[in-house]
SETIBA-175690 format. One record per residue (C-alpha): residue in three letters; y, x, z. Coordinates in steps of 0.001 Angstrom, whole numbers, padded with zeros to 6 digits, always signed. Each point is the difference from the previous one (the first is absolute). Example, Ala and Ser with C-alpha at 12.3 -4.5 7.8 and 13.67 -1.06 7.14 Angstrom:
2
ALA-004500+012300+007800SER+003440+001370-000660
***
This chain:
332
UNK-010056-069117+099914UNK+002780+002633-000039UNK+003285-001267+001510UNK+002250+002377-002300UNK+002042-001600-002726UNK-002047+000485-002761UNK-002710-001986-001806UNK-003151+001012+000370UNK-003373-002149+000093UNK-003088+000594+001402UNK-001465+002180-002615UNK+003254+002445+000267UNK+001115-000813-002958UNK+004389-000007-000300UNK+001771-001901-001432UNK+003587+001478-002470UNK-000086-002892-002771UNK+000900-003748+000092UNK-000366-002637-002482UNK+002057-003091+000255UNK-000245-002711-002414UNK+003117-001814-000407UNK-001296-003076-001425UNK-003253-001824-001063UNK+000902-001700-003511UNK-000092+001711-003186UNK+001586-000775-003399UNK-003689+001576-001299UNK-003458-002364-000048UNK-002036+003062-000356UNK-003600-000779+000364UNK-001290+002909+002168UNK+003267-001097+002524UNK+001021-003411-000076UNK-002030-002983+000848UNK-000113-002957-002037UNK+001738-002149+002566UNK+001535+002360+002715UNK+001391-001185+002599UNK+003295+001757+000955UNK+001410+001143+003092UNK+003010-002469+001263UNK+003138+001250-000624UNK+001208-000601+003632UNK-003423+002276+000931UNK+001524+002842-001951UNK+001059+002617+001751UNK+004301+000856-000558UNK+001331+003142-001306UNK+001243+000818+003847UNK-003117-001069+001259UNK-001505+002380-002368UNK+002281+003124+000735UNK-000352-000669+003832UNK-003974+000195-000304UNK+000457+003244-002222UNK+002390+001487+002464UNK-002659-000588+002562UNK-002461+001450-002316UNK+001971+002922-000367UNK-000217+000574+003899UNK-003701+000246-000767UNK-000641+002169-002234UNK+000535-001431-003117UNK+001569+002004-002952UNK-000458-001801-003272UNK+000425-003479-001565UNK-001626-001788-002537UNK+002098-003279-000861UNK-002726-002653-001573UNK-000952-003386-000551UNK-000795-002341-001526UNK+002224+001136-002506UNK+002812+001582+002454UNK+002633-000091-002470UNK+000029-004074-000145UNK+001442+000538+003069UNK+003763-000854+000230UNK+002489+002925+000039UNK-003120+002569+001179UNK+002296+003115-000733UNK+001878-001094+003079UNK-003439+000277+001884UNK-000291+003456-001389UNK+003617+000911+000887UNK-001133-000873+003775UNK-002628+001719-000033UNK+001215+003328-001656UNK+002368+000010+002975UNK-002506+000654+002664UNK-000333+003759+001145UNK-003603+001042+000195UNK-000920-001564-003315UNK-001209+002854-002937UNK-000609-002799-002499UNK+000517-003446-001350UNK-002039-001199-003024UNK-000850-003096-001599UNK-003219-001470-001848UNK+001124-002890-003033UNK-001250-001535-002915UNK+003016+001747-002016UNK+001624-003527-001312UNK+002998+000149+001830UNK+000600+003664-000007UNK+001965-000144-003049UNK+003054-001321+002061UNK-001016+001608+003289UNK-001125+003088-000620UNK+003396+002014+000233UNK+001048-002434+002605UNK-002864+000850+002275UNK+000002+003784-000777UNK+003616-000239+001599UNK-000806-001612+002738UNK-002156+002223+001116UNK-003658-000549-001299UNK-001459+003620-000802UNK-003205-000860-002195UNK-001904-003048-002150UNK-002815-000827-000434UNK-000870-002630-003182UNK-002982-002082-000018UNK-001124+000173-003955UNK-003751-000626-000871UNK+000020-000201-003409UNK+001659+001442-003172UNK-001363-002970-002341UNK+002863-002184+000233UNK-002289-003278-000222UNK-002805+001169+002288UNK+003099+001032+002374UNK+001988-003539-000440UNK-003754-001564+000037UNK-000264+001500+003451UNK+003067-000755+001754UNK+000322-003570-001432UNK+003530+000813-001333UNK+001220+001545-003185UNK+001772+003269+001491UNK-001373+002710-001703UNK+003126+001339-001799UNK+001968-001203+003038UNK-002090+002533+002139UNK+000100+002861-001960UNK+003822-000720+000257UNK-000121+000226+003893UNK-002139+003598-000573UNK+002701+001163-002084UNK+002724-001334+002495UNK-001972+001844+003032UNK-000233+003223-001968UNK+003814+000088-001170UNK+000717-001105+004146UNK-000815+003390+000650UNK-002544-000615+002761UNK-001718+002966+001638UNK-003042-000983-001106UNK-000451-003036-002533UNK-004177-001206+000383UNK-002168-002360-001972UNK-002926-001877+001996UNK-002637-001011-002596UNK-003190-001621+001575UNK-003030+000830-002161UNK-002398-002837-000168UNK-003083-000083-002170UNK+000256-001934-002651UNK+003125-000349-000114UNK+002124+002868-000631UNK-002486+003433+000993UNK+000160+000740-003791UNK+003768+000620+000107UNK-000692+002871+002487UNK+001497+002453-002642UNK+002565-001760-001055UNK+001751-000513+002759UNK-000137+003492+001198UNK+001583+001140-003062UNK+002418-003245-000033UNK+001038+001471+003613UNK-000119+003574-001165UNK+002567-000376-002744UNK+002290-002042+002537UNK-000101+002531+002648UNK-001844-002741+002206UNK-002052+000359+002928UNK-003250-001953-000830UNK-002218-001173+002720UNK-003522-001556-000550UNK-001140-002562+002551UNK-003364-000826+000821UNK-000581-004062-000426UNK-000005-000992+003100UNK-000901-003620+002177UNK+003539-001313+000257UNK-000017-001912-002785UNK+001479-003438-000158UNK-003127-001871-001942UNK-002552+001460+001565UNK-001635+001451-002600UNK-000042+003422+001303UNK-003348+001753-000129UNK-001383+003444+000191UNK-001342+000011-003149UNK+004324-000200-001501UNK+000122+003390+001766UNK+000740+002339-002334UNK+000127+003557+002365UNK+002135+002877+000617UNK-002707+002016-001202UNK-000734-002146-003077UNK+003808-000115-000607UNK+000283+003990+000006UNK-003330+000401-002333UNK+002045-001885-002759UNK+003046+001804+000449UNK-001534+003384+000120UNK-001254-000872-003988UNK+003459+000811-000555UNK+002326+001412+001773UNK-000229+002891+002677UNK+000798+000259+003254UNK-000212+001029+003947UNK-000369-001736+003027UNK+003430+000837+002279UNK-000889+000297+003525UNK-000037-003069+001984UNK+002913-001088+002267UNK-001346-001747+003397UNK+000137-003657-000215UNK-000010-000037-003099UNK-001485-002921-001730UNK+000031+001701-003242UNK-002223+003135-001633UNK+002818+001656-002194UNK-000577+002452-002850UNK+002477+002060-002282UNK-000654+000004-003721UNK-000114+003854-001167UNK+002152+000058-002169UNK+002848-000764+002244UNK+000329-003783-001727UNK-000326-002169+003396UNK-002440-000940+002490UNK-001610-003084+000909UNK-001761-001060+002900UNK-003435-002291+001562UNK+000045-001945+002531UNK-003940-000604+000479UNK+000286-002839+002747UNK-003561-001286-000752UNK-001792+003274-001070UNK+001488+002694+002220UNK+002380-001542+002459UNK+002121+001866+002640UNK+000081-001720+002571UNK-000563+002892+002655UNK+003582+001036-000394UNK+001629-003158-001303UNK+003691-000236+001820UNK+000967-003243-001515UNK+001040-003326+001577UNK+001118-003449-001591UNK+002355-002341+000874UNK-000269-003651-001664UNK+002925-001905-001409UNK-000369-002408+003175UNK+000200+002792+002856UNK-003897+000416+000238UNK-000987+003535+000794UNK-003439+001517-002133UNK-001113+003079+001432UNK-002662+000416-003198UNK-000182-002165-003435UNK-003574+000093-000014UNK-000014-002122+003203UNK+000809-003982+000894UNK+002088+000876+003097UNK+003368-000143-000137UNK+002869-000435+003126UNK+002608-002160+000575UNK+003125+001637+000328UNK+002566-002461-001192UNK+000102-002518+003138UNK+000238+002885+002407UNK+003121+001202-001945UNK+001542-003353-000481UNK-000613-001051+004142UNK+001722+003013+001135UNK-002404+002876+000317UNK+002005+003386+000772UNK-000767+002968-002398UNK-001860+001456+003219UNK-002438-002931-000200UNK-000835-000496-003698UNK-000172+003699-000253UNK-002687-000501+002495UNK-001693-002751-001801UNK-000032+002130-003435UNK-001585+003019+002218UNK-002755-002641+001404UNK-001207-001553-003179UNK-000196+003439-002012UNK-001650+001354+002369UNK-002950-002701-000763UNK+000466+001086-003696UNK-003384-000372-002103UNK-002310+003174-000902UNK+000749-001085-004054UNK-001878-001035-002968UNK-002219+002864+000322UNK-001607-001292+003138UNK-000747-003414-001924UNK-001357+001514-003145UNK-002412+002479+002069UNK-001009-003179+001825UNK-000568-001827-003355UNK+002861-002695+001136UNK+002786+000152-002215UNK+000725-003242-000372UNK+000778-001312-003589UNK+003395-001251+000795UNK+002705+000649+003385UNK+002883-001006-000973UNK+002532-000931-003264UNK+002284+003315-000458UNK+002571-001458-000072UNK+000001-001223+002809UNK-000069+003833+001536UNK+001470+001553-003126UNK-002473+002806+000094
***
């Protein structure tokens, strides 16, 4: 293992991106997320704001350049702006986004812009208001589509919509919601349907694929692929006529794992190296029993290092299991 500060595990792949979920609980039931009786994280278990910042400081040290703020639902959590503030005040990091359901951006979304978060990113899986209330157990449709409208008048870098494409459910709204997210001036991004679902009734057959998802959108609109970025977990393409782009991320179908510089931490201080795997490390009690930055940066070095190969080596070896773990317990 190489002794430099930097993360790197033993398939030489580096890491530059953290996610950190900020809490477990959501004000969503969605059925491809929630289970039907979770079982949350204590609150004492939950790691602070300054626990956070110290870890991301430490991070920093590493390597690490952007973060993704998730959940759960992250903005549930109290006062999270002043999480982002923190954050935004370490040198060394390019970017700060955040992943939400959109239902409290309506009072946040300035708020957050000014504290320092650079870009959204808006689950939305459905433009039939019941199918989409249907889904996440609530009725929040218009309230949603409020928080979309709050993000884009934020002024965010970038304002994205995450719509997971599952068949039979919503793979015949393809179309609509590019040209819902082309008249917005939205980045859309298709997501593969994939075994983190909180019911368990993830299968591959509710795959709908990047290529199947590009077939239907080629029937009407055109466009180009745009070079990929490394690490990317998304395929991007520009529409021709200058209206947008959207992207694929093909986790299932055509994962990337050979390049994939991404590293989670949990709501309760557990470290996971790679989604697609069970491991996860405890970094919580080592912080709160008086580990020195020296020491837990240490730690994080040692268990990326063991990071898994990816979902690619379990689908080749015909072992992708049909469920790891609820999102949101990971927040993706």
């Amino acid at each position: 293992m190489q002794k430099e500060n930097i993360l790197v595990d033993s398939f030489g792949r580096i890491a530059r991106k953290l996610r950190i979920s900020v809490t477990d609980r959501c004000n969503f039931t969605c059925i491809f997320c929630m289970p039907a009786h979770p079982v949350w994280i204590p609150k004492e278990e939950i790691l602070t704001y300054e626990e956070i910042e110290r870890l991301a400081r430490i991070f920093v040290k590493l390597g690490i350049e952007k973060i993704k703020l998730t959940g759960g639902e992250p903005l549930v959590r109290k006062d999270i702006e002043i999480l982002v503030k923190k954050l935004s005040n370490i040198e060394g990091i390019k970017s700060i986004s955040m992943t939400t359901n959109g239902y409290f951006l309506p009072e946040k979304a300035k708020i957050l812009k000014e504290a320092g978060l650079n870009s959204c990113t808006i689950s939305f899986h459905s433009l039939d208001k019941e199918k989409f209330n249907s889904v996440t157990g609530k009725d929040v449709y218009d309230r949603v589509l409020k928080g979309i409208q709050a993000a884009i008048d934020a002024g965010f870098e970038k304002v994205k919509i995450n719509t997971v494409i599952i068949r039979g459910y919503n793979e015949n709204e393809i179309l609509d919601l590019v040209e819902f997210a082309r008249n917005n001036k939205l980045i859309l991004r298709f997501i593969e349907f994939m075994p983190f679902d909180g019911l368990h009734f993830w299968n591959l057959e509710k795959v709908v694929t990047g290529e199947e998802i590009l077939r239907i959108i080629k029937k009407k609109y055109d466009f180009e692929e745009i070079p990929r970025e490394p690490g990317s977990t998304s395929q991007n393409y520009r529409f021709k006529d200058g209206k947008g782009e959207f992207g694929i991320i093909t986790s299932i179908s055509q994962p990337f794992c050979y390049d994939c510089d991404r590293i989670r931490l949990k709501a309760d201080g557990k470290l996971v190296p790679c989604m697609f795997s069970k491991d996860e490390y405890d970094l919580r009690n080592p912080l709160r029993n008086g580990a020195s930055d020296e020491e837990i940066m240490e730690l994080i070095k040692t268990y990326y290092y063991k990071k898994f190969r990816g979902v690619e080596l379990l689908i080749k070896s015909h072992k992708l299991p049909s469920h790891i773990r609820p999102m949101h317990t990971i927040g993706g």
